[in-house]
C-alpha positions as CSV (number, residue, x, y, z in Angstrom):
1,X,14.3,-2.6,-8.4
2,X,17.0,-2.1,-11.1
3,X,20.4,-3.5,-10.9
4,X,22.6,-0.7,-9.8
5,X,20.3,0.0,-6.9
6,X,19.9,-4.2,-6.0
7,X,24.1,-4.5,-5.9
8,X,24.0,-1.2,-3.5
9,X,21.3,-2.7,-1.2
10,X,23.1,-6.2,-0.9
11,X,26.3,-4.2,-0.3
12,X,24.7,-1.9,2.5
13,X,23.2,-5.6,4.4
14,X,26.6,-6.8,4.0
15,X,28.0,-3.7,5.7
16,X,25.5,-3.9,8.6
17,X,26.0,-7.2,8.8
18,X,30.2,-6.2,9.9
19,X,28.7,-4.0,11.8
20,X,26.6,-6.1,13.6
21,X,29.2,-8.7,14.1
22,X,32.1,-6.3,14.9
23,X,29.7,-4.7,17.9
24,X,29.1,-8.1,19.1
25,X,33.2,-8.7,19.6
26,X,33.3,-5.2,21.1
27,X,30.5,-5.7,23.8
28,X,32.7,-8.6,25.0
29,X,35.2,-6.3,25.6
30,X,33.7,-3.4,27.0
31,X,30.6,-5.3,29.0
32,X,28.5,-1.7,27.8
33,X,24.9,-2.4,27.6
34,X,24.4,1.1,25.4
35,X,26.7,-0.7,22.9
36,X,25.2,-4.3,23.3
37,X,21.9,-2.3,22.5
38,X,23.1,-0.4,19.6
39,X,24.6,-4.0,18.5
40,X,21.2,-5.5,18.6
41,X,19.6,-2.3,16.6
42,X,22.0,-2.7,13.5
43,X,20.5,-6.5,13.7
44,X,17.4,-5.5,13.5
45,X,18.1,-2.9,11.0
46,X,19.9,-6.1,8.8
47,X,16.7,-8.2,9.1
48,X,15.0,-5.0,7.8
49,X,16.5,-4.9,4.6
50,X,16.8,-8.3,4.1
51,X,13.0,-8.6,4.1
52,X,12.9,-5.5,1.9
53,X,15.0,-7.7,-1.1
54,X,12.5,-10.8,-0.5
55,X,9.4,-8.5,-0.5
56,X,10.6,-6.9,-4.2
57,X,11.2,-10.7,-4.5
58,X,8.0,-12.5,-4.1
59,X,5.5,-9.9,-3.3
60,X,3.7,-10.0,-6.7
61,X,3.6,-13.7,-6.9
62,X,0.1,-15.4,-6.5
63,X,-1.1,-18.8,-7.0
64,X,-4.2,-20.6,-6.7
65,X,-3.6,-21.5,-2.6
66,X,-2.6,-17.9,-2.2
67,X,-4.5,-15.7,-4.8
68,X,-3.3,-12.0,-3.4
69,X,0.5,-13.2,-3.4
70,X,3.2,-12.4,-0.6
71,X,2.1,-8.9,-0.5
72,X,2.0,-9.6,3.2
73,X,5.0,-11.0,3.3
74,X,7.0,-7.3,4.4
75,X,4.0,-6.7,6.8
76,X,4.1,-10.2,8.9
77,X,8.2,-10.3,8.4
78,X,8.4,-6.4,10.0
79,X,6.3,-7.3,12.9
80,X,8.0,-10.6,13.4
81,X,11.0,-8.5,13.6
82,X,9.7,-5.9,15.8
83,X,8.4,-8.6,18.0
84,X,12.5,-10.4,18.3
85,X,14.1,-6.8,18.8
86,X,11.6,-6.3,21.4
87,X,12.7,-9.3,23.4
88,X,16.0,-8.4,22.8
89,X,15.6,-4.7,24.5
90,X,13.5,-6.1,27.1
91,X,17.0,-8.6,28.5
92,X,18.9,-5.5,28.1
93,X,16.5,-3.6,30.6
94,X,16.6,-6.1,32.3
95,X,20.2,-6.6,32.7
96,X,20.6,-2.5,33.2
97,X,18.2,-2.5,36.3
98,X,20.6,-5.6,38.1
99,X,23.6,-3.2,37.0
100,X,22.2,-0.2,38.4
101,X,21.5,-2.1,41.4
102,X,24.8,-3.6,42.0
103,X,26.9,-0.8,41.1
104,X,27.9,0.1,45.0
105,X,29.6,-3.3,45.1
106,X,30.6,-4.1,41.4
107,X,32.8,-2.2,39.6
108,X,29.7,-1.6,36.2
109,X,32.1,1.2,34.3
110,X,32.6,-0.2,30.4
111,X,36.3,-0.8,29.7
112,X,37.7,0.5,26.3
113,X,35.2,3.2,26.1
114,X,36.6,4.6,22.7
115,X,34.6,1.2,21.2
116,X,31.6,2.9,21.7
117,X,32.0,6.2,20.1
118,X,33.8,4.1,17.0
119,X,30.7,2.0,17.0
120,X,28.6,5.2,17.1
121,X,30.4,7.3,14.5
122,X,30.8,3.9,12.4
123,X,27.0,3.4,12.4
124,X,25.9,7.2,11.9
125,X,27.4,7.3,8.7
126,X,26.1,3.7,7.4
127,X,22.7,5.2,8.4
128,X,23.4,8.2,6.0
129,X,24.4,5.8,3.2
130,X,21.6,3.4,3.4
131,X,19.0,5.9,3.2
132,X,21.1,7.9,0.2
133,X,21.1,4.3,-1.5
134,X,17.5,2.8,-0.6
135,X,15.3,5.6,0.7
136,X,13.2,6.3,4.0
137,X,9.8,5.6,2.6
138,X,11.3,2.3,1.1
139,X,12.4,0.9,4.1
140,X,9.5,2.0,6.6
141,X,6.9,0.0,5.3
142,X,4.6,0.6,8.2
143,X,4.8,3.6,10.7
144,X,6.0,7.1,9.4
145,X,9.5,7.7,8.1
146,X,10.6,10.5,10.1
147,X,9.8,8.4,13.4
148,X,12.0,5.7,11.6
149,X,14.8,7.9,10.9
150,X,14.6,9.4,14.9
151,X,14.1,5.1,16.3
152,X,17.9,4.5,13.4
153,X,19.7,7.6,15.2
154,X,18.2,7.4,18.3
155,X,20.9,4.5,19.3
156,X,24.2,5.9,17.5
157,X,23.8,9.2,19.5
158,X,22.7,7.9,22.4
159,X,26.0,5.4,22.1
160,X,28.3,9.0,21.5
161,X,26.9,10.5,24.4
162,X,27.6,8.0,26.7
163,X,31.1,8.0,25.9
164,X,31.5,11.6,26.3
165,X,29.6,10.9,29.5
166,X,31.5,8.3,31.0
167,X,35.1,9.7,29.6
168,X,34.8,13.3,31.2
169,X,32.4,13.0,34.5
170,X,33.7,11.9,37.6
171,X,33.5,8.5,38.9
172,X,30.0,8.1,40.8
173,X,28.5,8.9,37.4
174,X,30.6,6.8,35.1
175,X,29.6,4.0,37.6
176,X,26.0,4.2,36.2
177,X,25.8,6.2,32.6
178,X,26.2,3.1,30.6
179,X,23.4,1.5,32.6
180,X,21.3,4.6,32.4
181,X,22.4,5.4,28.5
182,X,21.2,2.3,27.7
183,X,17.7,2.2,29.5
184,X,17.3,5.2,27.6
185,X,18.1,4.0,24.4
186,X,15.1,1.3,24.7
187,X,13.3,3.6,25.6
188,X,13.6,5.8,22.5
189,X,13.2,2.6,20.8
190,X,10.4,1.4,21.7
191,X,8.4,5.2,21.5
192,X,9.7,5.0,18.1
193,X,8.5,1.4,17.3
194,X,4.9,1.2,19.2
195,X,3.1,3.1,16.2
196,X,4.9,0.2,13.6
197,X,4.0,-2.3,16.0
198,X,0.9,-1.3,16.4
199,X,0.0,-0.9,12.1
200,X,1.3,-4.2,11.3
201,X,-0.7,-5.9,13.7
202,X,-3.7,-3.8,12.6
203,X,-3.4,-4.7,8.6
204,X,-2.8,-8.2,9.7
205,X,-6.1,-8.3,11.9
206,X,-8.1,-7.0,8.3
207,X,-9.3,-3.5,10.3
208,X,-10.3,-0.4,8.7
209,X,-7.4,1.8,8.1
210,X,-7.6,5.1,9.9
211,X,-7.8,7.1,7.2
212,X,-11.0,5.7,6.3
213,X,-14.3,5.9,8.6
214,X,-16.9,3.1,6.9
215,X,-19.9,5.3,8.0
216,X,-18.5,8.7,6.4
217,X,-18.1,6.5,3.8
218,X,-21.1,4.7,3.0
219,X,-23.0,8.1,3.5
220,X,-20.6,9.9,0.7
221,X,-21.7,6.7,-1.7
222,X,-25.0,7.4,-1.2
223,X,-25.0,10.5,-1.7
224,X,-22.9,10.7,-4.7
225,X,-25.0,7.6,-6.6
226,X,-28.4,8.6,-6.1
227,X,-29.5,5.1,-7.9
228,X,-28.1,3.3,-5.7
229,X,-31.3,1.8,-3.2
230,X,-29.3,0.6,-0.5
231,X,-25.5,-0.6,0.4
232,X,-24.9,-2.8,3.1
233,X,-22.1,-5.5,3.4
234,X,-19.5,-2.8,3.3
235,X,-16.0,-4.1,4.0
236,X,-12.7,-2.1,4.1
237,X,-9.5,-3.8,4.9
238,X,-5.6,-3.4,4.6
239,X,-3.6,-5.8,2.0
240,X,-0.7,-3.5,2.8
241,X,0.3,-0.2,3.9
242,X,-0.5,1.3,0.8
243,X,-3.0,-1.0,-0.5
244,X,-6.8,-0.5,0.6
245,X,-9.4,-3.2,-0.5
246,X,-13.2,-3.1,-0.3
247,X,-16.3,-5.1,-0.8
248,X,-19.8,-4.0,-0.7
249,X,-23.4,-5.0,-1.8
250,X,-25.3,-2.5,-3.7
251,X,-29.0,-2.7,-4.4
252,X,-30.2,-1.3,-7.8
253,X,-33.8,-0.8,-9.1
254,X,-34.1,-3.3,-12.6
255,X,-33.9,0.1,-14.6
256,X,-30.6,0.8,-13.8
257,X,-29.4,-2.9,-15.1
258,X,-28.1,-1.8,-18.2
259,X,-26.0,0.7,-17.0
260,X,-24.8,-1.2,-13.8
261,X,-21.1,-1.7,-15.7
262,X,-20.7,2.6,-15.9
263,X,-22.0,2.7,-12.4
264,X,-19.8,0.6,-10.7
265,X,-16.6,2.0,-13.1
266,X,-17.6,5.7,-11.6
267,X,-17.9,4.0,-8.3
268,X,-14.5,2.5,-8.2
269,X,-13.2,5.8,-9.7
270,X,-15.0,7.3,-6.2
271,X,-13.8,4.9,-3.9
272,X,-9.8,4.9,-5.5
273,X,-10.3,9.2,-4.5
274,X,-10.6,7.7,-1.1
275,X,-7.8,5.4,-1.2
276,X,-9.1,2.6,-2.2
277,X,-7.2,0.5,-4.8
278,X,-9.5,-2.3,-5.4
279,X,-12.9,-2.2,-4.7
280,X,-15.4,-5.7,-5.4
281,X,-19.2,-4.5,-5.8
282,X,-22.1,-6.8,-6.2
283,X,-25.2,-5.7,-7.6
284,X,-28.8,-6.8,-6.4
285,X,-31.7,-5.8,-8.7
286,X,-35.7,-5.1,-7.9
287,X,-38.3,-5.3,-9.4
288,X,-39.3,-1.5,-8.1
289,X,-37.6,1.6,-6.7
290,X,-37.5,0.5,-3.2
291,X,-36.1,1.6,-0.4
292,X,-37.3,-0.7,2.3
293,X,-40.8,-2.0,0.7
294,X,-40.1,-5.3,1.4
295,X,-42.9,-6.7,-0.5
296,X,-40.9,-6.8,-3.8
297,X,-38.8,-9.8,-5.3
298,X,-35.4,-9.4,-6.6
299,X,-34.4,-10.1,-9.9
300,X,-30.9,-10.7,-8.7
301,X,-30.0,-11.5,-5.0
302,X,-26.8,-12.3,-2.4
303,X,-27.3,-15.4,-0.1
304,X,-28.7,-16.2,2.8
305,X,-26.5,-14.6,4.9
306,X,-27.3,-10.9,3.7
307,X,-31.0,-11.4,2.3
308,X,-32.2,-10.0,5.3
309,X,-30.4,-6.5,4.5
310,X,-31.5,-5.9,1.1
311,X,-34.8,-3.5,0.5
312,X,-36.3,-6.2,-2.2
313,X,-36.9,-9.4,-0.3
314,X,-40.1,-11.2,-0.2
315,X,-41.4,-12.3,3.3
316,X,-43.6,-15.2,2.7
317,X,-44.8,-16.7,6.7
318,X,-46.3,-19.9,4.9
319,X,-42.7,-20.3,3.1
320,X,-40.5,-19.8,6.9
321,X,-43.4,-22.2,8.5
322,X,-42.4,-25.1,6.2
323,X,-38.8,-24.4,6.6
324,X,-38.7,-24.7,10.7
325,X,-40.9,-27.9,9.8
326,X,-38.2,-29.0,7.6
327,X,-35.6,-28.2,10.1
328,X,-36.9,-29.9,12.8
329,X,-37.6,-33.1,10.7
């Protein structure tokens, strides 16, 4: 991030930071949920790009305790987000359901309604600006960025509307648009955020990324390699949103040992087609081309844990015999 554009971001927080605030003040004054939730959106929106500055911060640094770095750091700090502006439209529903069902008795009608369309107008343009300065792909990290630019101007026209609503229609319905605007607004918010939501917890939990199915996958190795015996022990995961790891096991006949360095370069070449941008593959040599003759002893072999997979290991009964007596002593 270069200087120019790092003075225009922290000058865009600071403006939705006002923003923020200045809604805050206003709902106090008007009582209008649709503005309260618009109020809690630019929030959310702050937090956004704050943990956009500390990602560009820190994302590349790694240590010993924490060899991939904070490239996580955007991922858990967008969910953690999502998760708090959840909470936050969930009171507002909340609170719009009691309105709604006290409004034959309570007077529910938002006073000063010309704060919400100031509010609205204020927070279209600061949308414009922010993505002019930073970029939609930049600050949706996970989830598409047209369903992020829909969820950012979902609230500031819903916020207009209502205003119209409740200044021009007659009384029964300006008794229960804000209510209703507002309900609508999470709504909207929530369609738009599910998908995010849903991604972040996904890449946290090490799953597949969609894009990639592991079967498809392991049959296209195959197929492309024909030297390759076997592959088993194949992991894909998500660092990021735009980073793909993998780790397999490969099984090689002892031929093939010299050129096991241009084999797994092409490989990695493959699997980077596919997305991935960092692939581990460990090698495990026989002594013949074997598919699943099992009679044959490897040259080089994995653990314990996956020497039951490979096509090259040696069953010896007398050998497990002595290692249940072993086990049992």
């Amino acid at each position: 991030m270069n200087s120019i554009r790092s003075v225009a971001l922290y000058f865009i927080i600071i403006l939705y930071s006002i923003l923020f605030v200045s809604e805050l003040v206003a709902n106090q004054l008007t009582h209008s949920l649709t503005l309260l939730i618009d109020c809690y959106h630019n929030l959310y929106t702050t937090m956004s790009l704050i943990l956009l500055v500390i990602g560009y911060k820190i994302s590349n640094e790694s240590t010993l305790k924490n060899t991939f770095g904070w490239a996580r750091i955007e991922v858990l700090g967008a969910l953690f987000n999502m998760i708090f502006f959840a909470a936050l439209c969930f009171s507002v529903t909340v609170e719009g359901i009691q309105s709604l069902a006290h409004t034959a008795h309570e007077a529910t009608k938002p006073s000063y309604p010309r704060l919400l369309i100031f509010g609205g107008g204020i927070g279209f343009f600061l949308h414009i600006i922010s993505y002019l300065v930073v970029g939609v792909h930049s600050i949706a990290k996970c989830g598409r960025p047209v369903v992020h630019v829909i969820r950012d101007f979902s609230s500031t026209f819903t916020l207009i509307t209502a205003y119209f609503v409740i200044t021009f229609s007659d009384h029964y319905i300006k008794d229960r648009a804000d209510s209703v605007f507002g309900i609508v607004a999470v709504i909207i918010l929530f369609s738009t955020m599910s998908s995010s939501m849903k991604e972040s917890a996904l890449i946290l939990l090490q799953t597949a990324p969609r894009t990639i199915d592991i079967h498809t996958l392991k049959k296209s190795i195959l197929q492309e390699f024909p030297s390759i015996l076997n592959i088993h022990d194949l992991h894909v995961w998500s660092l990021t949103s735009t980073k793909i790891i993998a780790t397999c096991h490969i099984s090689l006949p002892s031929q093939t040992t010299d050129n096991y360095l241009k084999l797994t370069t092409k490989m990695k070449a493959f699997l980077a087609e596919k997305g991935i941008s960092l692939a581990t593959i460990q090698p495990e040599f026989s002594d013949i081309s074997c598919r699943h003759n099992t009679a044959n002893k490897c040259l080089y072999i994995c653990d314990d844990e996956c020497e039951s997979k490979t096509c090259c290991t040696e069953y010896d009964p007398e050998e497990e015999k002595g290692s249940e007596i072993n086990e049992v002593l």
